[in-house]
C-alpha positions, 0 to 999 in steps of 0.5 A: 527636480533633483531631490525626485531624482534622488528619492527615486533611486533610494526607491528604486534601491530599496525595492531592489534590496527588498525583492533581493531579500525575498529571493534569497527567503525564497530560495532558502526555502525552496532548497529546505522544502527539496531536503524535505522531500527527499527525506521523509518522501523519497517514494511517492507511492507511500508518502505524501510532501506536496509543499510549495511556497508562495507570495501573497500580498509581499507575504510567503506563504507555505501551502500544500499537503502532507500525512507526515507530521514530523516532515512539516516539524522539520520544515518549521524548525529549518525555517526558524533557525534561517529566520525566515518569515512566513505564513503556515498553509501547511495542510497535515493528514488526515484532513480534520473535516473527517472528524474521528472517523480517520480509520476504516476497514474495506467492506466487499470482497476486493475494492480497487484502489485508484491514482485519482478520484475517478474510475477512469484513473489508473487502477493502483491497486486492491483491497481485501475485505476487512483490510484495515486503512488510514483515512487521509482526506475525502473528495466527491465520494471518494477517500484517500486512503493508506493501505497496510503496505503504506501504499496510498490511492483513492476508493469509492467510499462505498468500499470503505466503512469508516471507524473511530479508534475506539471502534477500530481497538474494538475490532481488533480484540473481536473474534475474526474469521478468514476466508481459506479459499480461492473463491466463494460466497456469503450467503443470506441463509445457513444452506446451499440454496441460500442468496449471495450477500457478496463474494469473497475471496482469499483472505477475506476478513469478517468477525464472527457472530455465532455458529449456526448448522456447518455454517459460521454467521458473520459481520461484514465492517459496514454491519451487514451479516451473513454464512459462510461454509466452516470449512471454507475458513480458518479462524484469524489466530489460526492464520497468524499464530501457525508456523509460515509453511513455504509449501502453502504458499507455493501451493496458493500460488499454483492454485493461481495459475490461469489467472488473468493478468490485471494491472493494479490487481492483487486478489484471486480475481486478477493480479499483476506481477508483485500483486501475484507475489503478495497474494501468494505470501498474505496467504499466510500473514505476511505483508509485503511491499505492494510494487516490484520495484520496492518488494526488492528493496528488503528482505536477504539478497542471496548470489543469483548468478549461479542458479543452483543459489535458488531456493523455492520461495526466492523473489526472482526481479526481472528489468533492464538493470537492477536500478530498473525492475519492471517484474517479479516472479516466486521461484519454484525448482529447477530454474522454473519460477511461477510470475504473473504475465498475461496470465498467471504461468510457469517459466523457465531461467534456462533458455534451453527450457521450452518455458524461457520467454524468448521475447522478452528483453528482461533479464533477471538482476536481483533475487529477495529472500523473504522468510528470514527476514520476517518482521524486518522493513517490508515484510511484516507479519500480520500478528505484528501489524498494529493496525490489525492487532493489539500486540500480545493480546491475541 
């Protein structure tokens, strides 16, 4: 009996000193997966980290997923120099039962992009067509995907065509075609009393087939074709290769004016309050952050104080505190700024101004100046986007 005794304590402090040393893996790897995350996916909007550890049969196993290789890299080679042993569940996207086709580009005029894979999720935001996007993984007809922006969310896959690399370095040397106004219509005939192909929208992108009666003939991504007016668009060296023109985007953002406030919009349809601002700036190729909050992150931040500092152009952020930005509006001139709140409208800085939103607990706490600090982090042209363009081979 004694000798059961004993064995049962040296049993008993065995288990001990082993879940002792698998809580000790355990919390080195919780701390590693933490640095990790904050690293290379501080911002959830635009990256995916989600990595956690599990036991499995007296075994930790790593599972979850991410689309940044170099973050799973890291994660690998931390654990190696702890000498912790595991199992790699680590899902890397884009998930490789999508084959080749891990690229696409949007097929109708704006596809809206979601929190989830449902029509009943929150709308996050919009795709313009012949936008370029990362396929990431696939769920019941919907894709997840990354926009140009870096932005991530789910669309239905019937607004996506999806591409090889080969098939996408093809689009990229093709002739290319914008559509140059507010709204309009491709049609399935060169004449006016031709039926709809689809709507469109500014900035829409197609390639082009032939010229055909004031009309260009064009291919839609998933291979539809159609006219459209040739005066109605610009040819796409044309949109990336002119000198950007501050005037031309104020003026498409006055033709905005009285359009409906959506969350998650930012197309001619319906914008909110940073899909305002980006529309009024990829009007002539310049890609900006998608949200407020990180659209104030980049570009110069100029004294705004003293409102004489402004400039036409200036992202003008409005919260509570800078650390809290909850909207963005384009200034104008003479303390109006032009912002997308219930509609799309002017207002006024000065409170002395019939336009000064009274009501409104938001104060202004931080000003960007986009235009130089083009081609820096957040504000991209799209001549040097690799995902639309072969770089020095317009």
């Amino acid at each position: 009996m004694k000798k059961l005794g004993i064995l049962f304590v040296i049993n008993m402090l065995l288990l001990c000193f082993i879940a002792n040393a698998q809580s000790k893996e355990i919390r080195v790897v919780t701390r590693i997966l933490s640095s990790v995350d904050k690293k290379f996916a501080p911002d959830k909007r635009t990256a995916i980290f989600n990595v956690q550890s599990v036991e499995n049969s007296g075994q930790l196993v790593l599972k979850g997923r991410t689309n940044l290789p170099e973050a799973k890299r890291m994660v690998i080679d931390s654990l190696s120099l702890q000498g912790v042993s595991y199992r790699d569940s680590i899902i890397v996207l884009p998930e490789a039962s999508l084959g080749n086709k891990i690229w696409g580009l949007a097929t109708i005029s704006v596809a809206n992009m979601r929190t989830g894979p449902d029509h009943a999720t929150e709308l996050a935001s919009q795709i313009l067509m012949g936008t370029p996007v990362k396929i990431l993984a696939k769920v019941d007809g919907w894709l997840q995907v990354q926009t140009p922006d870096q932005y991530i969310g789910w669309v239905d896959e019937l607004g996506i065509s999806l591409k090889t690399e080969a098939e996408m370095s093809a689009w990229k040397q093709s002739k290319r075609i914008v559509f140059n106004e507010m709204t309009g219509f491709a049609l399935s005939a060169p004449g006016k009393k031709a039926s709809h192909v689809s709507d469109l929208v500014l900035d829409d992108l197609f390639e082009l087939v032939s010229e055909v009666k004031g009309y260009f003939q064009v291919r839609f991504p998933d291979g539809r074709t159609a006219f459209v007016k040739m005066y109605d668009c610009i040819s796409y060296h044309e949109w990336t290769s002119r000198p950007v023109d501050l005037q031309s985007i104020l003026s498409v953002a006055k033709q905005l004016l009285g359009v409906p406030y959506l969350w998650g919009g930012t197309s001619c349809k319906a914008v909110d309050c940073s899909g305002f601002t980006k529309t009024s700036y990829y009007s002539q190729g310049i890609i900006l952050a998608r949200d407020a909050s990180q659209q104030a992150r980049y570009g110069e931040h100029p004294d705004f104080k003293d409102h004489k500092n402004l400039q036409s152009g200036d992202l003008l952020f409005f919260g509570r505190t800078a650390q809290r930005i909850t909207h963005v509006g384009l200034y104008l001139d003479n303390e109006d700024y032009i912002n997308a709140s219930g509609l799309v409208r002017v207002n006024s800085l000065n409170p002395n101004d019939s336009k000064f939103k009274h009501n409104d607990p938001k104060s202004l706490v931080s000003v960007s100046r986009i235009l130089n600090s083009l081609n820096t982090d957040g504000i991209i042209q799209v001549k040097n986007h690799l995902w639309y363009s072969i770089i020095n081979q317009q």
